[in-house]
DRENDO-1510 file (C-alpha; in Angstrom, 1 decimal, always signed):
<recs>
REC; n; res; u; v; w
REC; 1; UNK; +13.5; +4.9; +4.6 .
REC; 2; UNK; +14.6; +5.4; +0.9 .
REC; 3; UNK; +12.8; +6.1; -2.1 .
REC; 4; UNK; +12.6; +2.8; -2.8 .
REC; 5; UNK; +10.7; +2.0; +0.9 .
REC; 6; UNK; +8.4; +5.0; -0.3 .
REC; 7; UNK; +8.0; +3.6; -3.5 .
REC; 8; UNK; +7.0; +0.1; -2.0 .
REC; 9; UNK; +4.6; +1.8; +0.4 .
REC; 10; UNK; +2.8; +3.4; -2.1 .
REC; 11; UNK; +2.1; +0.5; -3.9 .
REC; 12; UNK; +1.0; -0.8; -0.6 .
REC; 13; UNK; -1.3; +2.3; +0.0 .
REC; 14; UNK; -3.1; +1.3; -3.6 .
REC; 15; UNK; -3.8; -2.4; -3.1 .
REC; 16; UNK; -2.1; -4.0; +0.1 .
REC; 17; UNK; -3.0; -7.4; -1.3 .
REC; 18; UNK; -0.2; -7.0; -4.2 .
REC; 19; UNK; +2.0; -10.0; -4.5 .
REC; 20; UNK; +5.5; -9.2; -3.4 .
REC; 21; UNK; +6.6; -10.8; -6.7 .
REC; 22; UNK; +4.9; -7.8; -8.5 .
REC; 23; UNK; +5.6; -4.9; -6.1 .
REC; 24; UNK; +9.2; -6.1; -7.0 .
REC; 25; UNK; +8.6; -6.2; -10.4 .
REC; 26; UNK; +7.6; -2.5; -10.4 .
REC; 27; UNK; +10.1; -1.5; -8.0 .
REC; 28; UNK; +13.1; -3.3; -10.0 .
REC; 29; UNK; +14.6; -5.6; -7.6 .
REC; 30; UNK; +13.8; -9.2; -6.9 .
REC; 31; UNK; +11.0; -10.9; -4.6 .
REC; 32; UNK; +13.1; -11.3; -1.6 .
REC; 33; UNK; +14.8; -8.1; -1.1 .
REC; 34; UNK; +11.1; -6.5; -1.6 .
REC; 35; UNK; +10.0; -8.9; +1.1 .
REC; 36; UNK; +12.9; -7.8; +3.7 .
REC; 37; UNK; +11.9; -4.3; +3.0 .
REC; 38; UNK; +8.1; -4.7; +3.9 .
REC; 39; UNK; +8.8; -6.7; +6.9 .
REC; 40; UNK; +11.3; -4.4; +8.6 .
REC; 41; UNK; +8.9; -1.6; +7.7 .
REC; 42; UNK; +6.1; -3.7; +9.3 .
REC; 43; UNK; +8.5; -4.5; +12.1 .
REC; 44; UNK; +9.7; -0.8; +12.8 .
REC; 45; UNK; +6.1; +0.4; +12.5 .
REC; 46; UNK; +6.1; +3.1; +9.2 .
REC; 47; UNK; +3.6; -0.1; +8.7 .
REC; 48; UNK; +1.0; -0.3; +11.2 .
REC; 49; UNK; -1.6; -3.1; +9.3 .
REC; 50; UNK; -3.7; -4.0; +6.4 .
REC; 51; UNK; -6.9; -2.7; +5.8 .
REC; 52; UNK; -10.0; -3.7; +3.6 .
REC; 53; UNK; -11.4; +0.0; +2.2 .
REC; 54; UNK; -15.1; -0.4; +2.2 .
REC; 55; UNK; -17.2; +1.4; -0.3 .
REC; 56; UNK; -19.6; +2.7; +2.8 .
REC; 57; UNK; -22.5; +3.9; +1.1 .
REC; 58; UNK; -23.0; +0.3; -0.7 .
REC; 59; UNK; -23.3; -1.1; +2.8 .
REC; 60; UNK; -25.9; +1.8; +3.8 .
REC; 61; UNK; -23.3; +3.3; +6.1 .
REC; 62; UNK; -22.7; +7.5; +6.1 .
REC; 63; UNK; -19.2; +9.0; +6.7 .
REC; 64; UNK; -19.8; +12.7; +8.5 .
REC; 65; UNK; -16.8; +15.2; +10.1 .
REC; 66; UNK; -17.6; +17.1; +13.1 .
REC; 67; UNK; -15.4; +20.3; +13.9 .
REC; 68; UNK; -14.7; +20.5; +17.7 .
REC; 69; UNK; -14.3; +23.5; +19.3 .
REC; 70; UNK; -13.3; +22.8; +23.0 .
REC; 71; UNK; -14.2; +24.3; +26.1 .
REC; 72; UNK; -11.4; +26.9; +27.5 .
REC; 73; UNK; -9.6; +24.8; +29.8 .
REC; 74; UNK; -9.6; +21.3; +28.1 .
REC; 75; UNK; -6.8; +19.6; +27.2 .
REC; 76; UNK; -7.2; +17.9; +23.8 .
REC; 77; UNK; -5.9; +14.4; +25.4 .
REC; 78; UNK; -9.1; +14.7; +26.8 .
REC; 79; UNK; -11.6; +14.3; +24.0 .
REC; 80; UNK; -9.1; +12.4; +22.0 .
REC; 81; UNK; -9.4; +9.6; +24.8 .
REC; 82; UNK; -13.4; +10.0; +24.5 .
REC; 83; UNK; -12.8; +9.4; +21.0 .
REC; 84; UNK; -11.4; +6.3; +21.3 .
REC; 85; UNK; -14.4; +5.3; +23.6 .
REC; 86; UNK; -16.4; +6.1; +20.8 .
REC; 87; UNK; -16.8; +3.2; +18.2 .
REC; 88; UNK; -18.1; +5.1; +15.2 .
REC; 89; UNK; -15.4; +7.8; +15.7 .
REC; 90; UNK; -12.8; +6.2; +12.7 .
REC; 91; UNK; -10.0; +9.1; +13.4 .
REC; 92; UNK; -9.6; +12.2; +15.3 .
REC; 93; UNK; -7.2; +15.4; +14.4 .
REC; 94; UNK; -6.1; +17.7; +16.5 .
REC; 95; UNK; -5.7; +20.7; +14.5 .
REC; 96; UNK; -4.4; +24.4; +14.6 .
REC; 97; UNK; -6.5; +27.3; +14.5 .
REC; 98; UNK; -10.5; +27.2; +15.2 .
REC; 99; UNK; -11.5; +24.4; +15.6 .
REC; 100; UNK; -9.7; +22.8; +17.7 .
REC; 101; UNK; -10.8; +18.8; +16.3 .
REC; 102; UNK; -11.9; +17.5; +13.8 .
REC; 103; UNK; -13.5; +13.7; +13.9 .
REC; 104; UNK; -14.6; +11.4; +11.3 .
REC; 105; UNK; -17.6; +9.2; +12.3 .
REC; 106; UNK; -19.2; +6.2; +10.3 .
REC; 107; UNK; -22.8; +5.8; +11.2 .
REC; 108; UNK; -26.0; +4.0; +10.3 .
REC; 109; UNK; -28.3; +7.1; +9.9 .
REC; 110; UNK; -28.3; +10.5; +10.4 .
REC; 111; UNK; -30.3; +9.9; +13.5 .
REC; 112; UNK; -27.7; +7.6; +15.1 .
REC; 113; UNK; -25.1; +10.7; +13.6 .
REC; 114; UNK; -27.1; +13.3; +15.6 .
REC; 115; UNK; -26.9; +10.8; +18.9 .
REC; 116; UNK; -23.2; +9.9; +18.6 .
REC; 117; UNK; -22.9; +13.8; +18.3 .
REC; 118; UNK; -25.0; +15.0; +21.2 .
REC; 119; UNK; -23.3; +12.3; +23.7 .
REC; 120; UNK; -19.7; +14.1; +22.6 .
REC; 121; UNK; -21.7; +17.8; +23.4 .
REC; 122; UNK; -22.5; +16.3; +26.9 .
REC; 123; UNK; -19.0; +15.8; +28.1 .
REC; 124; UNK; -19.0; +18.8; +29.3 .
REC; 125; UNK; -15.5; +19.2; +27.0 .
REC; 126; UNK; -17.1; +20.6; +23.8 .
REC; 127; UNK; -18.2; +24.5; +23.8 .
REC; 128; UNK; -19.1; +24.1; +20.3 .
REC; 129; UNK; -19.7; +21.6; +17.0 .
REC; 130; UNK; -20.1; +21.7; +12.9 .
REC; 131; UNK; -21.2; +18.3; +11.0 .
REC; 132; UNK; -20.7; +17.6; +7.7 .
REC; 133; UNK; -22.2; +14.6; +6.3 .
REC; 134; UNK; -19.8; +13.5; +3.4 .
REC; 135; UNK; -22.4; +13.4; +0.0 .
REC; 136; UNK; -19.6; +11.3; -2.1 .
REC; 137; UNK; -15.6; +10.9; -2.1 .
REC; 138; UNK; -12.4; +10.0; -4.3 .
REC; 139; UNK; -9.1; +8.7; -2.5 .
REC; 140; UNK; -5.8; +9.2; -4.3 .
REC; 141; UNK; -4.6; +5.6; -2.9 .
REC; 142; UNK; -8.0; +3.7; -4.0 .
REC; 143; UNK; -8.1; +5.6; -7.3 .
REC; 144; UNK; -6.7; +2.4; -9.7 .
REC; 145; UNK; -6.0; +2.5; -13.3 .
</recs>
């Protein structure tokens, strides 16, 4: 990785439908070279796909974090792969400190929020939990001039 690959990637980040033709425009080398770059970065895995970034609320979908603390003994493999049983959980971080998670869920309601939630609690992994909903949000790599 150079700071050209970082350079490429962030353009990526913005809009992942740019033409290579433009990304190399901006980047100051020619369409090909561009190319090579993006497909040994796609082929090493620095990039893992390409994603459509939904505006959720237009879609009557709500985006809520919920702060784990685990029970004493539980290794955080644990709720991590409960997670990923979990299709409204979109990422989970393990993090330092209290609490010990945090996931970000996509939901229909705050009712189906509140059931995703309590079937987590009932693992028997989870001593404790905080939700936020989220009320409205900016993202650096969405945010186009």
């Amino acid at each position: 990785m150079d700071d050209l690959d970082r350079e490429i990637l962030d353009l990526l980040r913005a809009n992942a439908r740019m033409p290579t033709s433009e990304i190399a425009q901006r980047v100051g080398l020619s369409a090909a070279p561009v190319a090579r770059r993006i497909a040994r970065m796609e082929a090493s895995g620095v990039i893992k796909g390409y994603t459509a970034i939904v505006a959720d609320g237009a879609v009557g979908e709500i985006d809520a974090f919920t702060e784990i603390r685990l029970t004493g003994q539980t290794d955080t493999r644990e709720i991590e792969e409960i997670a990923r049983q979990v299709p409204e959980v979109q990422q989970f971080f393990t993090i330092s400190g209290d609490p010990d998670g945090l996931l970000r869920f996509r939901v229909r309601s705050v009712e189906h929020l509140q059931s995703v939630v309590n079937a987590i609690r009932r693992t028997g992994l989870v001593a404790g939990t905080k939700t936020l909903i989220v009320m409205s949000t900016w993202d650096r790599a969405t945010d186009q001039p």
